[in-house]
C-alpha positions as CSV (number, residue, x, y, z in Angstrom):
1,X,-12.2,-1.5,7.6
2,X,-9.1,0.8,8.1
3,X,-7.2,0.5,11.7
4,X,-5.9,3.4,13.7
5,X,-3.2,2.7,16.6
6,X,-2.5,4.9,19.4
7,X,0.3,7.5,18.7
8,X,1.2,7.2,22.5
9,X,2.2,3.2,23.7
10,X,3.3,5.0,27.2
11,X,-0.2,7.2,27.6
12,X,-1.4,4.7,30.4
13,X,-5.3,2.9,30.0
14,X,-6.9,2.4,33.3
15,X,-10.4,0.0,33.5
16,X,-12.0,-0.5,36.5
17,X,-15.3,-2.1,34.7
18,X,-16.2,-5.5,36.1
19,X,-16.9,-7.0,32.7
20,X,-14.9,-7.4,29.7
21,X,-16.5,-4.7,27.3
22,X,-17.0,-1.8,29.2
23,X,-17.8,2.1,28.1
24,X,-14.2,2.8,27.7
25,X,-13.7,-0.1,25.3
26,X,-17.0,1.1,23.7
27,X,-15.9,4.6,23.5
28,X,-12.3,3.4,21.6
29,X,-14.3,1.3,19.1
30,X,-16.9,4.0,18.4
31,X,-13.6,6.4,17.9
32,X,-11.9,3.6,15.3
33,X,-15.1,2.4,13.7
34,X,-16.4,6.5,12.8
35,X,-13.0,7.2,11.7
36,X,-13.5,4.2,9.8
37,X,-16.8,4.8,8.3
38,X,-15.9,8.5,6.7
39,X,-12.5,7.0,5.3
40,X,-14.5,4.7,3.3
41,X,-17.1,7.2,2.1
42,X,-19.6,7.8,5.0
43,X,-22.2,5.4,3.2
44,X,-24.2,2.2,4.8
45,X,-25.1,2.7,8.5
46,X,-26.3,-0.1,9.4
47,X,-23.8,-2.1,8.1
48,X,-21.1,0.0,10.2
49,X,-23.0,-0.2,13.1
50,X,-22.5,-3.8,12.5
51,X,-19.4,-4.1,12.4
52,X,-19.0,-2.3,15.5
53,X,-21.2,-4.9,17.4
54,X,-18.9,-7.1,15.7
55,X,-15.7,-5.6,16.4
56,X,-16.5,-5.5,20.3
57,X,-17.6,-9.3,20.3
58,X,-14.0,-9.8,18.9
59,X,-12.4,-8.0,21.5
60,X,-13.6,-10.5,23.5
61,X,-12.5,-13.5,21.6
62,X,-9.1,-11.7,22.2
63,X,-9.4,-11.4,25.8
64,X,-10.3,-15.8,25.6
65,X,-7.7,-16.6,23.2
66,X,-4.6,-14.8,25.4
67,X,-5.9,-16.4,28.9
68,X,-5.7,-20.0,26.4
69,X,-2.0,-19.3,25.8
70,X,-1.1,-19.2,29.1
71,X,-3.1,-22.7,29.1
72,X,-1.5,-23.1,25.8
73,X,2.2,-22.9,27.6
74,X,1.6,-24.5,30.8
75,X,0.8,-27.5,29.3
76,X,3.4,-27.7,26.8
77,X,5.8,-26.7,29.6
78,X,4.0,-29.5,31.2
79,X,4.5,-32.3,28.3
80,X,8.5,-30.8,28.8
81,X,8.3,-32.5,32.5
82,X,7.1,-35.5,31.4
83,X,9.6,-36.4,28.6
84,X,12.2,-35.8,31.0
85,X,10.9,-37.5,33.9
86,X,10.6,-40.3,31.8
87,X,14.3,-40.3,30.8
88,X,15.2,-40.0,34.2
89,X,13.6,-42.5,35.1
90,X,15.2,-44.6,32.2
91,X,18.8,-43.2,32.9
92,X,19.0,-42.8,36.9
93,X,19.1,-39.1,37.0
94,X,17.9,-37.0,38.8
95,X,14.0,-35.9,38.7
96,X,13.1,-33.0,37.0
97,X,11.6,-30.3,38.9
98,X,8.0,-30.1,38.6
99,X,7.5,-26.4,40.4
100,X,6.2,-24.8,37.4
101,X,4.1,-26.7,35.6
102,X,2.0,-27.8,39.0
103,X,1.6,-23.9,39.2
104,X,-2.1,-23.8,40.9
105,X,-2.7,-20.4,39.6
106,X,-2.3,-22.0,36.0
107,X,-4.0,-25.4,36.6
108,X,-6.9,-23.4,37.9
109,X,-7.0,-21.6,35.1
110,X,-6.6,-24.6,32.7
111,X,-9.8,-26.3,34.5
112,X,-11.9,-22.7,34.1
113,X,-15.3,-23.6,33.4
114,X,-16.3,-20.2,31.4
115,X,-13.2,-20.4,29.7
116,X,-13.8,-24.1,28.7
117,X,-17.1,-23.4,27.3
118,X,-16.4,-20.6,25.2
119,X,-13.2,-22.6,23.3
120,X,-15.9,-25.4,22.9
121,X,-18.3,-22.9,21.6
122,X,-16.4,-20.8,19.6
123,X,-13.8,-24.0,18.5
124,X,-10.9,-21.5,19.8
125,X,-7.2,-23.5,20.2
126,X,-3.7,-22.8,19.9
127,X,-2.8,-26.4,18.6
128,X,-2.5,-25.1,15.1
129,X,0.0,-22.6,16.4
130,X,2.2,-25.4,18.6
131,X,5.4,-23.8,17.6
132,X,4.5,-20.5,18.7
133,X,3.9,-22.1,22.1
134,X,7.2,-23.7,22.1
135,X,8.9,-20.7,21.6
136,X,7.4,-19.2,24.3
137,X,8.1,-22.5,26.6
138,X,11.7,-21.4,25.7
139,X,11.7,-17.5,26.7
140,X,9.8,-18.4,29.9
141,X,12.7,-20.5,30.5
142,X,15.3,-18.5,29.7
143,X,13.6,-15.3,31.3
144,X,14.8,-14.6,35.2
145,X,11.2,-13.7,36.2
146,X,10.8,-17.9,36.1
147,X,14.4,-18.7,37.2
148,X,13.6,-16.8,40.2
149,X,10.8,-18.3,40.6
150,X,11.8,-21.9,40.5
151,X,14.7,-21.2,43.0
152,X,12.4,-19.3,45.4
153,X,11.4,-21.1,48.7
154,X,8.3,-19.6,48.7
155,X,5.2,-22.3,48.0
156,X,2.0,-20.6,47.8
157,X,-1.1,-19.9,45.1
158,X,0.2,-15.8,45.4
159,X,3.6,-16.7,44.0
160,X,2.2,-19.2,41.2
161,X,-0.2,-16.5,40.5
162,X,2.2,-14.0,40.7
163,X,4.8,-15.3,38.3
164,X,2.0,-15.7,35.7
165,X,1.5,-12.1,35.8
166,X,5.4,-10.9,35.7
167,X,5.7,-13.3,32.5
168,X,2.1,-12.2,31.1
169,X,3.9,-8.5,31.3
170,X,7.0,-9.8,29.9
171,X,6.8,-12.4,27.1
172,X,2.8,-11.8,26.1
173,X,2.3,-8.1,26.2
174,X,4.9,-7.0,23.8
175,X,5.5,-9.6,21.8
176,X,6.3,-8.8,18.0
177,X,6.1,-12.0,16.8
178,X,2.5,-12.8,18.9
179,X,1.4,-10.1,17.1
180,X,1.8,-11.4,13.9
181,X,0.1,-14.6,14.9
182,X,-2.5,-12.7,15.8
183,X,-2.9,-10.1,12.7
184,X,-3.7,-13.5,10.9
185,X,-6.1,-14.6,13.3
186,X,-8.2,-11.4,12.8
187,X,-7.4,-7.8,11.6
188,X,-9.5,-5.9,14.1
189,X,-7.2,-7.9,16.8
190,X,-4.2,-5.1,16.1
191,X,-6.0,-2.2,17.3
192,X,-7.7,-4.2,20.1
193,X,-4.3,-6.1,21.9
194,X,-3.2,-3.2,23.8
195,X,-6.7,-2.5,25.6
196,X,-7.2,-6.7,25.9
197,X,-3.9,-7.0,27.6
198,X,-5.1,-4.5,30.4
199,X,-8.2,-6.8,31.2
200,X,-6.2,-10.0,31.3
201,X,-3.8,-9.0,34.0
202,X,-6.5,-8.0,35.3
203,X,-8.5,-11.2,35.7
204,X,-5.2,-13.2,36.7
205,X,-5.0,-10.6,39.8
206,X,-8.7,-11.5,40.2
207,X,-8.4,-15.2,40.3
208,X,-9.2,-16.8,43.9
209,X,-8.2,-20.6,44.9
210,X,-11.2,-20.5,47.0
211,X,-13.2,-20.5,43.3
212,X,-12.0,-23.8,41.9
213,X,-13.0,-23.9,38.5
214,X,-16.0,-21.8,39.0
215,X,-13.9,-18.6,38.9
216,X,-15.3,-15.7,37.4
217,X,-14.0,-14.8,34.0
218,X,-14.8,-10.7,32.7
219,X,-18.1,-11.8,31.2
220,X,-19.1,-9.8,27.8
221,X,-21.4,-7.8,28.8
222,X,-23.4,-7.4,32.1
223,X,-26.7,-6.9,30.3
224,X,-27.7,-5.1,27.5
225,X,-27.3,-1.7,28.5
226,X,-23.9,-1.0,27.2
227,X,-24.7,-2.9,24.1
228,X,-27.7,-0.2,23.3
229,X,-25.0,2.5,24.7
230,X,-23.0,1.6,21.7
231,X,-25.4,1.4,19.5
232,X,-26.9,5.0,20.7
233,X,-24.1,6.7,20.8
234,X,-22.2,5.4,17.1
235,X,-26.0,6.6,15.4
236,X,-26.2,9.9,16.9
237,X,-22.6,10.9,16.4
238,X,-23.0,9.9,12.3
239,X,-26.6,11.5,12.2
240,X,-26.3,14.4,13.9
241,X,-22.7,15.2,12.8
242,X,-23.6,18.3,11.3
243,X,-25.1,20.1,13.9
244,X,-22.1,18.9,16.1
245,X,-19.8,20.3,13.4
246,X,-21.0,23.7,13.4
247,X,-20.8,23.5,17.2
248,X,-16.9,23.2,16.8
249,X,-16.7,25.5,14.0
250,X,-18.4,28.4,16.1
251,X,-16.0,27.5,19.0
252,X,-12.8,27.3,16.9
253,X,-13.4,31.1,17.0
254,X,-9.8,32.4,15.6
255,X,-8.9,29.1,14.5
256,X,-8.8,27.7,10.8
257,X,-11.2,24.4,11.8
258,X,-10.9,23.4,8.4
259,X,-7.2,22.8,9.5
260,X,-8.2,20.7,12.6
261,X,-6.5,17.1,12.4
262,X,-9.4,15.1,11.2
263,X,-9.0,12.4,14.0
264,X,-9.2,15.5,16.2
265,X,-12.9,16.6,14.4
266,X,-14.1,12.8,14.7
267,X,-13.3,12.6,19.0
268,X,-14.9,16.0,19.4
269,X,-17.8,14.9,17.1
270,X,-18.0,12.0,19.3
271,X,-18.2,13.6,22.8
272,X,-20.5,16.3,21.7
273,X,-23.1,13.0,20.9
274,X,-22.4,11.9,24.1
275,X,-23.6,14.9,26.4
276,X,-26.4,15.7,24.1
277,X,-27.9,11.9,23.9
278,X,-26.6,10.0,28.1
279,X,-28.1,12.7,30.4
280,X,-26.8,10.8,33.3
281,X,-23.1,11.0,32.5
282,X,-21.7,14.1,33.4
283,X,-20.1,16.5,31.1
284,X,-16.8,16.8,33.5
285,X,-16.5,12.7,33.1
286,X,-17.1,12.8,29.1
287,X,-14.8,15.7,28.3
288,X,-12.0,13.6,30.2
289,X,-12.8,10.1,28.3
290,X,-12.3,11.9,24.9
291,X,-9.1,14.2,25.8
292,X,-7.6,10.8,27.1
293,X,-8.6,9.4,23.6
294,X,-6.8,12.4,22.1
295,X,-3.8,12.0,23.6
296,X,-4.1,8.0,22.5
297,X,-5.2,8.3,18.6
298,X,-4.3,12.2,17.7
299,X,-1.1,14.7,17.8
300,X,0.5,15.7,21.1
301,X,-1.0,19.1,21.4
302,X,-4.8,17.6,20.7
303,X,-5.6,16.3,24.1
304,X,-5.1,20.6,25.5
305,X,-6.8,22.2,22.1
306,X,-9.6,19.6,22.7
307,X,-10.0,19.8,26.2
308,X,-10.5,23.3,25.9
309,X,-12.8,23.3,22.6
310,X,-15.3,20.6,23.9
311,X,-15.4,22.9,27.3
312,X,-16.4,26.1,25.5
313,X,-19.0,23.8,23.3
314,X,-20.5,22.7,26.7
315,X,-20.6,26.2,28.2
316,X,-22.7,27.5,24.9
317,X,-25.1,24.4,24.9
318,X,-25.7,24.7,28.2
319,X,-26.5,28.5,28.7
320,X,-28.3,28.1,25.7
321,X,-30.5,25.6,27.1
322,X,-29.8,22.9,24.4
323,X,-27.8,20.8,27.1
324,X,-30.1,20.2,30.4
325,X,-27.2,19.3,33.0
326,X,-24.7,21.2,35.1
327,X,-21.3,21.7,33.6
328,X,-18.6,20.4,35.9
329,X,-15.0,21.0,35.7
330,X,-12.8,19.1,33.2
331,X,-9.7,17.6,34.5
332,X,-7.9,20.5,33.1
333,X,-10.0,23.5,34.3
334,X,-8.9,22.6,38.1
């Protein structure tokens, strides 16, 4: 599989699904995985549709394995205390403080029941990576967000929740050196960390004391609709891709479209299977998922060109009476 990465790091990605792989994620994967499939000769459906079932289940196994570093570094921030409560004890010094590594937040999240089940299941640790961890132990303790924290009078689950987020933003997120770990640990995990990191900091904003170890994790999937969404959408985008082509072409109008970035060609190919195949997602809502993916995976002037390209395309189908819903307003015709 070849991997695309989003030409824009700043272009901001906003998720508001309540579970982990949501039409957003699906919509990226479909994006990477039909690049994908014409790179390497446009041959073998199923087995790309496959791999896209597989890619999304990895996403997931992403999303697990960063909530277990954070369980990864508490405890070995934990094992820290220990050592040196036991040579305090030893030499009469004073007690270590133990602010941090009682951190309810963490403990809570260390005693998750859906998390615990699915590194049982999947046989998911980061004990083969226990210097890794260590070297986080030592920029969380170096970092201000946790000096601050450890000097603050404030004792409540917001601030040990809190802190775990600053430090999630700070250490985890862009870390060059995680990265690598996890480039080893699977190659579809490059493309994936940026979107995964969003739904983490999410669920540590979601986590409640009042849950106990029965908190709520993003589950996969809520049932199988988005499953046969991606599914449905990835088939009519390769199958149809010539009738969707011809689409653009005849909108291009003065403009070479054999001269279209070919990422560009693949998003519009994409959207167009999406208003002809979901008749319950408006065309407003779908034009505005794929210009956002434009301005993520294509050149800086894509997002406008396509914006305007997939609006003229919906115009024709739907005066034509090839496309059976209203039209709506992009983002950018208001």
């Amino acid at each position: 599989m070849q991997h695309i990465t989003t030409k824009d790091k700043t272009q901001p990605l906003i998720f508001i699904s309540q579970r982990m792989i949501n039409r957003e994620l699906i919509r990226i994967k479909i994006v990477q995985l039909t690049y994908a499939y014409y790179q390497n000769g446009g041959k073998e459906l199923l087995k790309a549709e496959g791999e896209l079932l597989y890619s999304l289940s990895k996403s997931y196994s992403l999303y697990n394995h960063l909530l277990l570093l954070v369980v990864a570094i508490s405890k070995e921030m934990r094992h820290r205390v220990d050592v040196n409560e036991t040579r305090a004890k030893r030499e009469g010094t004073p007690m270590p403080p133990r602010k941090f590594v009682d951190n309810r937040f963490a403990l809570q999240l260390e005693e998750n029941q859906m998390l615990l089940d699915y590194a049982d299941q999947q046989k998911i640790t980061w004990n083969d990576d226990i210097e890794f961890v260590r070297k986080m132990c030592n920029l969380v303790e170096n970092s201000q967000i946790y000096q601050e924290y450890m000097a603050a009078e404030e004792d409540s689950y917001e601030a040990d929740r809190e802190v775990w987020r600053k430090l999630y933003k700070t250490i985890i997120q862009e870390n060059e050196d995680l990265d690598a770990i996890l480039e080893e640990k699977s190659l579809y995990w490059n493309d994936d960390k940026e979107v995964v990191d969003t739904f983490v900091l999410k669920t540590i904003k979601r986590f409640d004391p009042s849950n106990g170890r029965k908190q709520e994790l993003l589950p996969e999937y809520n049932d199988d609709e988005d499953r046969e969404f991606a599914c449905k959408l990835f088939r009519a985008s390769i199958l149809n891709a010539d009738q969707y082509q011809q689409y653009m072409s005849d909108a291009s109008r003065n403009w070479d479209f054999s001269r279209l970035a070919y990422m560009d060609v693949v998003i519009m190919q994409i959207a167009i299977a999406e208003m002809m195949t979901f008749p319950n997602i408006p065309i407003s809502v779908t034009i505005n998922e794929y210009v956002d993916l434009a301005k993520l995976y294509s050149t800086v002037k894509s997002g406008g060109y396509i914006n305007g390209m997939l609006d003229t395309i919906a115009r024709y189908l739907v005066e034509t009476g090839k496309l059976l819903k209203p039209i709506g307003e992009p983002r950018g015709k208001k």
